[in-house]
Each structure stands twice: as C-alpha cells, then as structure tokens.
C-alpha positions as CSV (number, residue, x, y, z in Angstrom):
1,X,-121.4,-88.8,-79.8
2,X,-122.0,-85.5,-81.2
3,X,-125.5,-84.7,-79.8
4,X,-127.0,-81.9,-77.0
5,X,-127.6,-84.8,-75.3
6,X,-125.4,-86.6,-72.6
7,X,-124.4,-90.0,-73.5
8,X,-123.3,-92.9,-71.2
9,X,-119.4,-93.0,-70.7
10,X,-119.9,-96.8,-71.8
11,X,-121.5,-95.9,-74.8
12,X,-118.4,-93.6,-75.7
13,X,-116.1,-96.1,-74.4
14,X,-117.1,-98.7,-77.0
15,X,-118.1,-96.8,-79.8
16,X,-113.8,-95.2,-79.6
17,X,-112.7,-98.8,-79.2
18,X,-114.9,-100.1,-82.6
19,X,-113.3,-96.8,-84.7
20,X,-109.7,-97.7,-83.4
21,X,-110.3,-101.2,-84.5
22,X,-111.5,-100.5,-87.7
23,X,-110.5,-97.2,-89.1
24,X,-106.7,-97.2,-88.2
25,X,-105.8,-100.8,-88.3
26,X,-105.7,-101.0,-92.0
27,X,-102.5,-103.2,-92.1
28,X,-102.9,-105.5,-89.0
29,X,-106.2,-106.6,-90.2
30,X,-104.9,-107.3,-94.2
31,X,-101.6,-109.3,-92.5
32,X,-104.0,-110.9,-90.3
33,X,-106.6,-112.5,-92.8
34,X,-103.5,-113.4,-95.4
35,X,-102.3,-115.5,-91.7
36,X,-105.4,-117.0,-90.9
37,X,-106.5,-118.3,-94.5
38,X,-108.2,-115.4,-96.2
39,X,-111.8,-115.0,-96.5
40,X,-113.0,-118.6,-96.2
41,X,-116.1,-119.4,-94.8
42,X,-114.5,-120.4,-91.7
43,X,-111.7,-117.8,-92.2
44,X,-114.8,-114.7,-91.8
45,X,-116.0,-116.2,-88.9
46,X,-112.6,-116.0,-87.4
47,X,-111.8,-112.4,-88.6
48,X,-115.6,-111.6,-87.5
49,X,-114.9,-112.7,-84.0
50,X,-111.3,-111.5,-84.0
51,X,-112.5,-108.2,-84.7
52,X,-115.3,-108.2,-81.7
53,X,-112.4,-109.3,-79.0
54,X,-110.0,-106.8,-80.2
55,X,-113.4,-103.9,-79.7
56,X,-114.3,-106.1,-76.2
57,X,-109.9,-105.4,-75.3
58,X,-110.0,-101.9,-76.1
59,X,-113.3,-101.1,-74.0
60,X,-112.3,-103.0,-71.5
61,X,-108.8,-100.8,-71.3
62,X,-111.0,-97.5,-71.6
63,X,-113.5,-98.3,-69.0
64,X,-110.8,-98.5,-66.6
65,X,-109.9,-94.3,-67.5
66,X,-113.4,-93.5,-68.0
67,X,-113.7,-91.2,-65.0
68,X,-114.8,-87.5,-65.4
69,X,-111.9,-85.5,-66.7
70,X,-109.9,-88.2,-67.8
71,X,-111.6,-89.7,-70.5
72,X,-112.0,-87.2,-73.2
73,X,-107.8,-86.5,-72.9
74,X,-107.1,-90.0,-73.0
75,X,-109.3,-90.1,-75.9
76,X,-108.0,-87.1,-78.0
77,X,-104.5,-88.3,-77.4
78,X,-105.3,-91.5,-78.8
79,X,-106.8,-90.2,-81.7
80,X,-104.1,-88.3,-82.2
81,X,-101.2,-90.7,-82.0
82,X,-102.9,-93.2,-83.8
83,X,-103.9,-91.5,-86.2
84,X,-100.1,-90.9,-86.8
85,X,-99.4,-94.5,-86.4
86,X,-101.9,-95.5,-88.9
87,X,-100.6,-93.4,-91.7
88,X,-96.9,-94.9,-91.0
89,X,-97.9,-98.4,-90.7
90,X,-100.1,-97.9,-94.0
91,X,-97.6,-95.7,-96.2
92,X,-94.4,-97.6,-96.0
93,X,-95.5,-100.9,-93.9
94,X,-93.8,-99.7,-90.4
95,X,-94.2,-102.1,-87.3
96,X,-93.8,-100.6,-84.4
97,X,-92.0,-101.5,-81.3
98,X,-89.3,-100.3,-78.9
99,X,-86.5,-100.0,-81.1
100,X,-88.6,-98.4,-83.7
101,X,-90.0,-95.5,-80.8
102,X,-86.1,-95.1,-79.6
103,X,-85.3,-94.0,-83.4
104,X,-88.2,-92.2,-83.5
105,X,-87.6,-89.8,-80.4
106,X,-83.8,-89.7,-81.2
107,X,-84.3,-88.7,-85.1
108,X,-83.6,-84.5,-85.1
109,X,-86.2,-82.2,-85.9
110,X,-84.7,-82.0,-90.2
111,X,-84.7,-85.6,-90.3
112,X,-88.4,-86.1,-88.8
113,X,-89.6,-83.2,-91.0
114,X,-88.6,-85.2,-94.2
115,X,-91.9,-87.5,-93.1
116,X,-94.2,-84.9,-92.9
117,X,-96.7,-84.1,-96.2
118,X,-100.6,-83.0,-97.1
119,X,-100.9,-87.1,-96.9
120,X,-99.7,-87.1,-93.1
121,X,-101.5,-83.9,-92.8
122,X,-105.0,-85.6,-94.2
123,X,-105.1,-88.4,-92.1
124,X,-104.3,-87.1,-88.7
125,X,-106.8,-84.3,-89.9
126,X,-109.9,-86.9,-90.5
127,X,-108.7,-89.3,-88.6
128,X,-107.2,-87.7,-85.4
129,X,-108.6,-84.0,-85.2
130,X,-111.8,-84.8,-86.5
131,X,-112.7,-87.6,-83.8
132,X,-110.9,-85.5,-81.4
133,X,-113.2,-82.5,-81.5
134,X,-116.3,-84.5,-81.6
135,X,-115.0,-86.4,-78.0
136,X,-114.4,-82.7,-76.9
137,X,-117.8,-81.9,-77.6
138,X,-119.6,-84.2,-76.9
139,X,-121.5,-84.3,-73.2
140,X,-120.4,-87.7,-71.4
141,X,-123.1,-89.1,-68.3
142,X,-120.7,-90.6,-66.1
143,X,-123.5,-91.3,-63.9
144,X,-123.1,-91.0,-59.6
145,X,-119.6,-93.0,-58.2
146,X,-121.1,-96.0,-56.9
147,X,-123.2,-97.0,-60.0
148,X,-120.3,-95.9,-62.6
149,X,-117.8,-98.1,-60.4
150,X,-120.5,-101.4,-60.5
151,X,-120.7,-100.9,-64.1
152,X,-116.9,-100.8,-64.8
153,X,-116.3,-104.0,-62.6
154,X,-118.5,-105.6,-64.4
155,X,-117.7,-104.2,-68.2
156,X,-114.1,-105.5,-67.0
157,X,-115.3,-109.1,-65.6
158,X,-117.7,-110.3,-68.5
159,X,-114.4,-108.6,-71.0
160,X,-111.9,-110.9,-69.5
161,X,-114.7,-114.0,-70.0
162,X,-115.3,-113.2,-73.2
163,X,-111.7,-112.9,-74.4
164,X,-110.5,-116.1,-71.9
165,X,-113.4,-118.2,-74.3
166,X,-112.4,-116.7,-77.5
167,X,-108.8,-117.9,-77.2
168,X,-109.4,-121.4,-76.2
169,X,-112.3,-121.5,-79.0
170,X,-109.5,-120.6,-81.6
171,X,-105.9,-120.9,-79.9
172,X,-105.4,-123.5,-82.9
173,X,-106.0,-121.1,-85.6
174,X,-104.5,-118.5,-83.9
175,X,-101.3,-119.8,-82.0
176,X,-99.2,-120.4,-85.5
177,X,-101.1,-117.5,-87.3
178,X,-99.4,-115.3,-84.3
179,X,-96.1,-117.3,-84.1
180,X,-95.5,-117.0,-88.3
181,X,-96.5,-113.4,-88.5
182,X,-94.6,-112.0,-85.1
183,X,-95.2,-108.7,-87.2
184,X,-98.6,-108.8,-86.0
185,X,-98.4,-107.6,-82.4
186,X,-96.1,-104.6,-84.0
187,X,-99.0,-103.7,-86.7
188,X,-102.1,-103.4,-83.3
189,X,-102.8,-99.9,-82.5
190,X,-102.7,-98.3,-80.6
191,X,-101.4,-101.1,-78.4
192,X,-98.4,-101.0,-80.1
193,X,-97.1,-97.9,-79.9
194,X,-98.4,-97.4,-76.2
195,X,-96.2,-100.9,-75.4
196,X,-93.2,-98.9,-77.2
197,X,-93.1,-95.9,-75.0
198,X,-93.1,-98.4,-72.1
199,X,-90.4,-100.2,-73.6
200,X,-88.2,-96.3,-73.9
201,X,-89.0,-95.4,-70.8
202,X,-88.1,-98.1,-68.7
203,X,-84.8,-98.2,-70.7
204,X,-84.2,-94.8,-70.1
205,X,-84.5,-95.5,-66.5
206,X,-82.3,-97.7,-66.7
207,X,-79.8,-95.9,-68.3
208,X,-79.6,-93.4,-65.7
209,X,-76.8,-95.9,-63.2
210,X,-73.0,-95.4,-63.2
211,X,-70.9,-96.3,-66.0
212,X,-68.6,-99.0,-65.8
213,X,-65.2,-98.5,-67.3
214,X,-63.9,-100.5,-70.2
215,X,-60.3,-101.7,-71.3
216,X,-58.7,-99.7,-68.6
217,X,-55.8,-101.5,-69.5
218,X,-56.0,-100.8,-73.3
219,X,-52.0,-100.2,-74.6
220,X,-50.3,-100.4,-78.3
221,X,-48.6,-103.4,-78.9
222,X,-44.5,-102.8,-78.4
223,X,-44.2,-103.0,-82.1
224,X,-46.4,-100.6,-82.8
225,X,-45.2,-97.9,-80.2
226,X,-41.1,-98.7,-81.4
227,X,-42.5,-97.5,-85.3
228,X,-41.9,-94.0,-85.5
229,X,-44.5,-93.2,-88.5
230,X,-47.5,-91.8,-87.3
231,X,-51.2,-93.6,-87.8
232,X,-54.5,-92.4,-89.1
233,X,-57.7,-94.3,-88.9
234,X,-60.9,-93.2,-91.0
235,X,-63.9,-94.9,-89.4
236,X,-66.4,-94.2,-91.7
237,X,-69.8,-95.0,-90.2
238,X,-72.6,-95.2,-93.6
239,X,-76.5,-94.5,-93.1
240,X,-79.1,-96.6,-94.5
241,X,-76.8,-98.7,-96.9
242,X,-77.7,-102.4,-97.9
243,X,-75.4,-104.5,-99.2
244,X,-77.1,-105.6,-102.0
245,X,-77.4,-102.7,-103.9
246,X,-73.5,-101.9,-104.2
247,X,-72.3,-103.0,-107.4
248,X,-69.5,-104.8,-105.4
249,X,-71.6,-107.4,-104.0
250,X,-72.9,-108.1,-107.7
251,X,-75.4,-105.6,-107.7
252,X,-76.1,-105.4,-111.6
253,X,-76.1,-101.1,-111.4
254,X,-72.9,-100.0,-111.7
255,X,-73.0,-98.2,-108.2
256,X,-69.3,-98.4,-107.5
257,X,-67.8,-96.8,-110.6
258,X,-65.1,-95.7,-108.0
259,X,-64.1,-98.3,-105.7
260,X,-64.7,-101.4,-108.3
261,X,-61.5,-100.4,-110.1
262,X,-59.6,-100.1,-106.5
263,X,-57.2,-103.6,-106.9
264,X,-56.2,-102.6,-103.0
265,X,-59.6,-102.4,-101.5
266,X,-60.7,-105.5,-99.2
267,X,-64.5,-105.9,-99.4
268,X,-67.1,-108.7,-97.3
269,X,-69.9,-109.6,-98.9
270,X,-71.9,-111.3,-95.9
271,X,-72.4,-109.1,-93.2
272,X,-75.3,-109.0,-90.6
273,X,-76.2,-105.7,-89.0
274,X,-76.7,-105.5,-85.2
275,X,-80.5,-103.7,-85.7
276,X,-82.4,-102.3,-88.0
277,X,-82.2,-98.5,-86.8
278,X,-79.6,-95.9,-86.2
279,X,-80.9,-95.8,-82.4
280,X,-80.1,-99.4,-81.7
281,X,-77.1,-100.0,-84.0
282,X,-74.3,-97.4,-83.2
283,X,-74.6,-98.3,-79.5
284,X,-74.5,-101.9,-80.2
285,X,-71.2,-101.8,-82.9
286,X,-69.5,-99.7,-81.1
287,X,-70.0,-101.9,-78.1
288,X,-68.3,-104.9,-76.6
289,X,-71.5,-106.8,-75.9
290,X,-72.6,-108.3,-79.0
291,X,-76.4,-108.6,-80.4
292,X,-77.0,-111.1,-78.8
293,X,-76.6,-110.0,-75.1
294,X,-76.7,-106.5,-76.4
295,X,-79.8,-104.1,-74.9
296,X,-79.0,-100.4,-74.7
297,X,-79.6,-100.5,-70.5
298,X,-76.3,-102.4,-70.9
299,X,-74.7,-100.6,-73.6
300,X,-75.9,-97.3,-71.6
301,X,-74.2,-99.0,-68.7
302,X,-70.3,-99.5,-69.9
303,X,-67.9,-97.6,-72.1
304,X,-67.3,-98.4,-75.3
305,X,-64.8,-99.0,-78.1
306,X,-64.1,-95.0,-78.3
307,X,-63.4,-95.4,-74.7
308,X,-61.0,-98.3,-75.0
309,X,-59.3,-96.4,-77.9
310,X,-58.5,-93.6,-75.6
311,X,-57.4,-95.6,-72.7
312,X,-54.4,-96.8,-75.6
313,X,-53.7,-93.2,-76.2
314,X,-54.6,-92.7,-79.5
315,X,-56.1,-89.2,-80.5
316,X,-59.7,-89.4,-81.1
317,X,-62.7,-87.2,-83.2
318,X,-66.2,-87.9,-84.4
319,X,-67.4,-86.0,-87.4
320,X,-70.9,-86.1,-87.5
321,X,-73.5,-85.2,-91.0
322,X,-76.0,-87.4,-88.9
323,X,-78.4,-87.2,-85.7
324,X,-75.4,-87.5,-83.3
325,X,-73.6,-90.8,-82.0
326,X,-76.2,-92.3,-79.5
327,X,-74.0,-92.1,-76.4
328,X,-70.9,-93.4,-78.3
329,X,-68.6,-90.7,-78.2
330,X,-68.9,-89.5,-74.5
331,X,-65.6,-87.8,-74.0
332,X,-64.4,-87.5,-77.7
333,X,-64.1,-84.3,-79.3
334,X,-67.1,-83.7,-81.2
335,X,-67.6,-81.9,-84.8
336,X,-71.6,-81.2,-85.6
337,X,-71.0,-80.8,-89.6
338,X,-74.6,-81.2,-90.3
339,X,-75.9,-78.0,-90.0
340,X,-75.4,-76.2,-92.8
341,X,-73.2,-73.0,-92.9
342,X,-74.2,-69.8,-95.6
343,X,-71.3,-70.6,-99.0
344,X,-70.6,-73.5,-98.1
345,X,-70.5,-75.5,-101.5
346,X,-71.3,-79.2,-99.5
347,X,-74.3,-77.6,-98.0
348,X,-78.1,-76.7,-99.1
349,X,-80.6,-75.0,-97.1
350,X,-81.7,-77.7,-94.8
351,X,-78.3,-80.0,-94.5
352,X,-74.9,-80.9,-95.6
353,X,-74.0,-83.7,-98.3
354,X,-71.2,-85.9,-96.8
355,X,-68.6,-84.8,-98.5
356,X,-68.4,-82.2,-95.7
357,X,-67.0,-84.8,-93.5
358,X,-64.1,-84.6,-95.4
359,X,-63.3,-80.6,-95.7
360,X,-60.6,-79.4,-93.3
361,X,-59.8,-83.2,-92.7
362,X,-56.0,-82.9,-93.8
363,X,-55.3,-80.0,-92.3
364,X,-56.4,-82.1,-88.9
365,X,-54.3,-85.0,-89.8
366,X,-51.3,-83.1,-90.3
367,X,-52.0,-81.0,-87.4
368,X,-52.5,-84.6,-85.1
369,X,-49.4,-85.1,-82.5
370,X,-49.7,-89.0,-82.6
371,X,-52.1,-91.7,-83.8
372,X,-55.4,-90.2,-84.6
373,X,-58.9,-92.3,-84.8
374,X,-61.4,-90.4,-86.6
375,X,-65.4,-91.5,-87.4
376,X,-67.3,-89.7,-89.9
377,X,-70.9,-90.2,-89.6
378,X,-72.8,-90.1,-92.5
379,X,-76.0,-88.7,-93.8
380,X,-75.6,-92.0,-96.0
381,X,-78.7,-93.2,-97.9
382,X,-81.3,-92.0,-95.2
383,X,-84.8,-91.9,-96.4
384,X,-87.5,-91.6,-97.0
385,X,-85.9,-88.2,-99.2
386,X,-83.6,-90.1,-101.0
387,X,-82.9,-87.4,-103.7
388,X,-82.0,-84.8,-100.9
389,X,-79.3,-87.1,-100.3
390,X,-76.7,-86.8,-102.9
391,X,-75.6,-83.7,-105.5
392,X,-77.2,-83.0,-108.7
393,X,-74.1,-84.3,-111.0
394,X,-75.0,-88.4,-109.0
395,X,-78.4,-88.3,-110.5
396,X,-77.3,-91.1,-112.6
397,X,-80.4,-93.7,-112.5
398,X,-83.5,-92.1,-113.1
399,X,-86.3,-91.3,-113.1
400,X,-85.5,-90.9,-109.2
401,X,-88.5,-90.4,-107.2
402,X,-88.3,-86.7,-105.4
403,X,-91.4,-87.3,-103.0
404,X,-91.7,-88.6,-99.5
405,X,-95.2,-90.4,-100.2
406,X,-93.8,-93.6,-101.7
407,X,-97.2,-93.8,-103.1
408,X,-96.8,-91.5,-105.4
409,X,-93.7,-93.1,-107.0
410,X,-92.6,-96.0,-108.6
411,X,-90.7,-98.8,-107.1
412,X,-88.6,-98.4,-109.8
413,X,-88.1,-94.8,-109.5
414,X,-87.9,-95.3,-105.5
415,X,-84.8,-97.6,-106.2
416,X,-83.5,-95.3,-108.9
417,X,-83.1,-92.4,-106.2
418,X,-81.6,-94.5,-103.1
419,X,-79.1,-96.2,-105.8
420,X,-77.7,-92.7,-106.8
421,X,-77.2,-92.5,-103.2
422,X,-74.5,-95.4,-103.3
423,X,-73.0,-93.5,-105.5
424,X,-72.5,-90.8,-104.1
425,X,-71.4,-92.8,-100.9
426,X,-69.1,-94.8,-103.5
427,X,-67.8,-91.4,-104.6
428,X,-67.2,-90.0,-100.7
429,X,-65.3,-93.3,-99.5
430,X,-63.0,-93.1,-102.6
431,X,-62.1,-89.3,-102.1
432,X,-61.3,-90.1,-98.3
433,X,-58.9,-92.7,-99.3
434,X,-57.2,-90.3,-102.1
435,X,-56.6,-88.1,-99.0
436,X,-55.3,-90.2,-96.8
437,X,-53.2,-91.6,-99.6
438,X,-51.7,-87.9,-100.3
439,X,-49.9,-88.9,-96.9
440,X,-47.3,-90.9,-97.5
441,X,-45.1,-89.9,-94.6
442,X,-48.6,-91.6,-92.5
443,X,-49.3,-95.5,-92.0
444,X,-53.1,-94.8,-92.8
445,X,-56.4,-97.2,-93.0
446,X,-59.9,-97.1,-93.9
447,X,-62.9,-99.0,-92.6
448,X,-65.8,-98.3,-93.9
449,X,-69.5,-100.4,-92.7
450,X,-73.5,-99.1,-92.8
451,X,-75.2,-99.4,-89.5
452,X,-78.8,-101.2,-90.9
453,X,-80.3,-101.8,-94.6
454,X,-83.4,-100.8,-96.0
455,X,-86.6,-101.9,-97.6
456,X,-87.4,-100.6,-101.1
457,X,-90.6,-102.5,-101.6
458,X,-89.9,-106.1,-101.0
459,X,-92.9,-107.5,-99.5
460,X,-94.4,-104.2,-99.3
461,X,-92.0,-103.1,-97.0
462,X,-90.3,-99.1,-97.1
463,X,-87.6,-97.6,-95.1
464,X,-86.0,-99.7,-92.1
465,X,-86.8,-100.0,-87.8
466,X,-88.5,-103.9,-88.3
467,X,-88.4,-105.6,-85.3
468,X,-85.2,-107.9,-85.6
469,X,-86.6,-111.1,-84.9
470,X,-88.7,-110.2,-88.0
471,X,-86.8,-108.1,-89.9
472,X,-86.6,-108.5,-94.0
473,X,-82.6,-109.6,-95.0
474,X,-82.8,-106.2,-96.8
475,X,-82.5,-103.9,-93.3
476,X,-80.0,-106.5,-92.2
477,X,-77.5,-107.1,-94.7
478,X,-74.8,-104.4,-94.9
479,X,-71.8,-103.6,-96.7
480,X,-68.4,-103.5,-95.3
481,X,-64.8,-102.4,-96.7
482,X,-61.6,-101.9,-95.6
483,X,-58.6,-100.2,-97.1
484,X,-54.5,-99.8,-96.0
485,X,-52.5,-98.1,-97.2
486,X,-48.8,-100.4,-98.0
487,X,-47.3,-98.5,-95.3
488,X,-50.1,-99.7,-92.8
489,X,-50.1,-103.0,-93.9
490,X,-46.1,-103.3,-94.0
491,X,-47.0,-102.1,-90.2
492,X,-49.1,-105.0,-89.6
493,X,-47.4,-107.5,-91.8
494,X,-50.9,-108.5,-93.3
495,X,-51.5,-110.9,-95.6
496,X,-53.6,-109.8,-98.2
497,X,-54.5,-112.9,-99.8
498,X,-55.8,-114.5,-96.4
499,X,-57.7,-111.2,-96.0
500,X,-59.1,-111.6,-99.6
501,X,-60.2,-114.9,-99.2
502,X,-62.3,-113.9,-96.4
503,X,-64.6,-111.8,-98.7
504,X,-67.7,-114.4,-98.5
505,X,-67.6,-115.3,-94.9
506,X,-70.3,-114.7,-92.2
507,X,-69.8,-111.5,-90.6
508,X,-71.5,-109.4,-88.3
509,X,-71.1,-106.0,-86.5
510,X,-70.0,-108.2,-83.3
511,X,-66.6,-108.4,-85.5
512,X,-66.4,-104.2,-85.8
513,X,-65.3,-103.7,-82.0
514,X,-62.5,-106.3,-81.9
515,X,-61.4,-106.2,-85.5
516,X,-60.7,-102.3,-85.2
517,X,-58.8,-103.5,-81.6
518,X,-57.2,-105.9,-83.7
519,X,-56.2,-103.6,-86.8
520,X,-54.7,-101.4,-84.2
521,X,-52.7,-103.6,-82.2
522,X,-54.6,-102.8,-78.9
523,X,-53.8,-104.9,-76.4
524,X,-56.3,-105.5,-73.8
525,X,-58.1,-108.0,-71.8
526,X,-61.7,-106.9,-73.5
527,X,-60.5,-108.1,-76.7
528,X,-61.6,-111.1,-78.7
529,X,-59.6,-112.5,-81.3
530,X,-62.5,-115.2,-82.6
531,X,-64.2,-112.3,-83.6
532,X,-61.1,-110.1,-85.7
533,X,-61.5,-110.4,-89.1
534,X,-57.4,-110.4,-89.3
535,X,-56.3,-112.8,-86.6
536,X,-54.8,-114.9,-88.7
537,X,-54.0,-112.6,-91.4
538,X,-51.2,-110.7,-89.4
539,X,-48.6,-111.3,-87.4
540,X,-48.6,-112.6,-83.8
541,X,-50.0,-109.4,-81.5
C-alpha cells in the first residue's frame, strides 16, 4: 500500500481484511483447528476455506466505509484496537464480549495501568502503529461515485454468495465445532470487540429510565426492634478470590493459617458466582433479580439490597479499596480508601492494601446511633499484579511471580503470588472479626463472599471476564463465610449445627440478597426465604 502510486480502495479493502485475519487472530485460529480436527487432510481444506470467508466478511464489511475520508480512520482505528485485542486474547487467553468490555471501561485508570508493559507496547507498535501509518500514507483511487458505488454493490453481492455456499458446503463440520467451542465467536477480531461496544452501549441506553423502588416496606422484625443491644454488620465484599485455593475448601497450601483454627466460623464450600467480572457481579449480588433474569438494564433499573436495608432503618456505609460499587450504593455514604494518602502505613505509592478498610472502623462503630451495615470492598486478589496485592511479611509461597506478562513467569510462581494473596485476605477477614469481637456490648456479624474466581493457567486460561455460558469452574467458584458473634446468634436463636451442616450444599450469589435480609430479620415482601441460607436454622421471622 506504501507506494507514490494510487491504489484501488478495493485493493486496500482486501489486503486490511487478509492482515486482520491472519496477523491478529492468533488464538481463534489455534481454538478453531483443535475444534475442527486439526490439520487433517480434510481438516486444511476446511481451515483453508475458513480462512478465505472470514478475508471475503471482512471486505465485504470495509467496502461498505470505503468512501473518501472514511476509510483510512476506520482503518487506523482498527488497527489500533485490534492490535490491543490481539495482545490480550494471546497473553492470558481473554474472550471478549459485553461483559468483558463493561469491566474494561469501568476498571480505573491504576487498575488498567497494571496491564500495560514493553510487550503491550510492541505489539500495538508493529501491529497497530506500523499498519496505521502505512494506511495514512498511502494514496487510495476511490475512483468517480457512480463506478465506486457499482463496484461496492457488487463486492457486497458475490460476498454474501460466497459465504451463503461456504456454510451449507460445511454447516456439518462447522455447526458442533461452533456450538462446543462458544469461545470462538469471543476470540474473532475485530468482530468481537466491535459486537462488545454495541453490547455497552445499548445497555447504557438503557440504563438511563427511572428507578423503580424496592422493599419500600422493608421493617426489623418486632423482636429485633424490642432488643436494646445495638447491631453491626461487616459485609465484606473479596476481589478475585476462588474458592479452591483457600485452604478451607481443602486447598493443600495452608492459606488460611488464621481462620482454619476459628471453631466459630461457618464456611460453604459450593458456591457459584453470578459473573465472571467485577462489572457484572456487584450489580447482580447485590440485586433481587437473580442470574438468571439478571442483565444490568434491569439491575440499572430498580434499587437494590442497600436500598432495602435503608428503607428498614439501619445505618449504612461502603468502604471502598476497589474501582467503586457499580451503581450499588446510590444513596449510601461513601468512603474512597483507595487512594493512597502520604504516611499512611496501609498504603504504597500507587494504592492501599486492604487492611485500610479496617483503620478508623471502631471509632465508627462506637460512634453509630443504631444498627450499622457496613461493606468493605476489597482490592482482594486482583490481577494480573498479584504481588502488589499483599505486604512484604505474606510473601510466604515463593518464588511469586512480580511481572504482568505471565509469559515471563511460571505457572507455579503465578500461583505462588495470587496464593499469598489469600493470605493476606485470610489475615484481613480475621482482624475484622477481632474487632468487632472487642465489642461485646454489640450483637455483631460477618459475611464475607468474592464477587468471581480466576484462571491461573488451566486450559491456558489467565485472569477472569469469560463469557459465562463458557466460563472455566475456576472464575465461577467462590468462597463464602460467615461469622456471629454469641450475642448475635443468641439474637437470632441460630442453630449452629443446622448452619454447619449446610457447608457442602449448592449455593449461589442469588442466596447473598435474601440471606443478608434474612440474617437481619428484615421483613418485607421482596424477600425470599427458599433462597436464605438460615431459614431453617433460626427461629420463626
């Protein structure tokens, strides 16, 4: 394309479309061969052709912006982007799809900085700024109006025959390819990320309609308002944690020094996140809805459980080490703990550990008037900077990998540094029940549960955001604990053995909402009792 000469629009048009197929597909097109067979004899011939229709779809998309002074933008910006795609989808085996692009343009600036490094900064280099300046230079013949439209219209019509013939020639071979591996449509660039941004922005224009009220008629059960002791509820909301890493869930690293020799902590074993991102998750637990008629237009649409906890008059604040609550806390009063302060001995340079979350906190509980609620949101186990996570002193498995490009690490040294991160988790979750247990004149609980899991390797798979329907266990399966102290479970009049006996069943974050309504004696029309994890283990609400 690089020439003094002017080249045909259609020339540029294919030659983009060939270079996006091949150069920044990497991953699609090694998923796509291990689905159709490998390189058989008939397997090449499919891959061959496969290849040609994806080219043929492409052009066929970028004759329809090849006009003058549209093209080469549309162009650079593709380069661009996918470019940026491609080094994601190659380095830690992302797929891309709406959920994935919410996160992505929800993560704050420190958090998305963490991704950045000479690897990223090579590839969109060669494969983004590179193509991009040779499109910018190159001279484009779009030829007179009437001859460029012709040719379109007909670039379009024999595109559309060719790609109608292809899939009835092979809609065998590829129809269970495609319905096995639903990863595949999320690994295509740069359709994939273009079908993303759709996705966000039609959400967001969704969101944008009146909010419906929820559990107006929220109120404290009669017992509960006759005790005089005051109440305090630590909702602690973990990052990034999987289940099976914790050495409570048999995890063969002691990661849970802390909370395995706690004889009064209750802790569930089987628990199924609601997505596999921060973006999707926090909306969805902290809603009514549940995942399965859960979508964020409706979550964006009514309150939700901090809403309901309000309307039953208990006092309410979010404590946030994270990248805010996603629309959850809407008229709660709001701490932003994550950005660090000069001397403060929780903090670095570039952000806070967690155990910020808990400095000042007993001042505010002996400061609260009546029954406080209070989330902490962690910084958790977020990667891909694992080691940033945690203090010094929790370096315990080693050698933890300190780099960003997985592919400079170990798997073993990858899992080393996100393990020392349960510990320090393990370490933070047992100091905040030490200080709500320094508060004996208090009926005070603890609820502790991870809003998605991660990937460290399985399958070739790094970090979280999968696509749910095909989403690795590892992103899904999360932990989930509770503590009382006796005075709150006097309060209740739990059982403890019925509670304990409930450590293997099948949970999900559809049971968060009505369990916390539940734990609290909050009566209201909104809540389910199917769906507490102590109905049955306390009294009669």
């Amino acid at each position: 394309m690089f020439t003094k000469y002017r080249v045909k629009s259609e020339y540029v048009t294919l030659a983009a479309s060939a270079l996006l197929c091949l150069l920044y597909n990497q991953k699609f097109w090694t998923t796509f061969i291990s689905a159709t067979g490998g390189w058989t004899m008939s397997g090449a011939a499919l891959i061959g052709f496969s290849f040609i229709i994806i080219v043929i779809l492409f052009n066929a998309c970028l004759t329809l912006v090849s006009f003058r002074y549209m093209l080469k933008p549309v162009l650079v910006v593709l380069f661009l982007l996918t470019s940026i795609a491609a080094y994601f989808t190659d380095q830690y085996g992302a797929t891309i799809d709406k959920s994935m692009m919410q996160n992505v343009l929800e993560t704050d600036v420190r958090e998305a900085s963490e991704l950045f490094s000479y690897s990223l900064a090579t590839t969109v280099i060669f494969l983004g700024v590179v193509p991009a300046a040779i499109v910018i230079a190159t001279k484009i013949d779009y030829g007179n109006w009437r001859e460029g439209l012709a040719r379109k219209f007909l670039i379009i019509s024999v595109s559309c025959m060719a790609l109608a013939l292809f899939v009835f020639a092979f809609y065998k071979t590829l129809a269970p390819a495609f319905r096995q591996h639903r990863e595949l449509r999320y690994l295509l660039a740069p359709t994939n990320y273009i079908q993303a941004i759709n996705g966000v922005r039609k959400m967001k224009a969704a969101r944008q309609g009146v909010v419906t009220p929820l559990g107006t008629d929220a109120r404290k059960s009669s017992a509960w308002v006759q005790n005089p002791r005051k109440t305090v509820t630590l909702i602690i909301l973990g990052e990034t944690a999987r289940a099976a890493n914790f050495s409570l869930n048999g995890y063969a690293r002691q990661t849970n020094p802390m909370l395995g020799q706690r004889n009064d902590l209750f802790n569930f074993t089987n628990v199924q996140s609601c997505g596999t991102a921060t973006a999707v998750s926090v909306p969805c637990v902290f809603s009514s809805l549940g995942r399965e008629n859960f979508t964020d237009e409706k979550a964006g649409s009514q309150q939700g459980l901090m809403a309901v906890l309000k309307y039953a008059q208990f006092s309410l604040l979010w404590r946030n080490n994270n990248s805010g609550c996603k629309g959850t806390c809407e008229g709660v009063e709001y701490e932003d703990l994550s950005i660090p302060e000069p001397g403060s001995s929780f903090c670095g340079t570039d952000e806070c550990f967690d155990e910020r979350l808990l400095a000042g906190l007993e001042k505010r509980i002996a400061a609260a008037d009546s029954d406080l609620v209070v989330v902490l949101h962690q910084k958790g186990s977020h990667g891909p900077a694992y080691w940033r996570r945690y203090p010094a002193k929790f370096a315990r498995f080693g050698p933890a990998c300190q780099s960003t490009m997985f592919s400079e690490c170990s798997t073993e040294s990858i899992v080393s540094a996100y393990d020392n991160t349960v510990l320090y988790t393990d370490y933070v979750i047992d100091q905040a029940i030490r200080l709500l247990s320094e508060h004996r004149e208090i009926d005070s609980s603890l609820i502790y549960f991870a809003d998605h899991g991660e990937s460290l390797g399985e399958k070739n798979l790094f970090l979280h955001g999968a696509p749910y329907v095909i989403s690795p266990i590892e992103q899904r399966h999360v932990p989930l604990m509770v503590w009382m102290s006796d005075g709150f479970q006097k309060r209740i009049n739990l059982d403890a053995a019925c509670l304990t006996a409930r450590r293997d069943t099948a949970l999900s974050h559809d049971n968060i909402f009505h369990s916390i309504l539940g734990m609290l004696q909050i009566q209201t029309k909104v809540y389910n009792p199917t769906l507490d994890l102590f109905a049955g283990c306390t009294h009669a609400r």
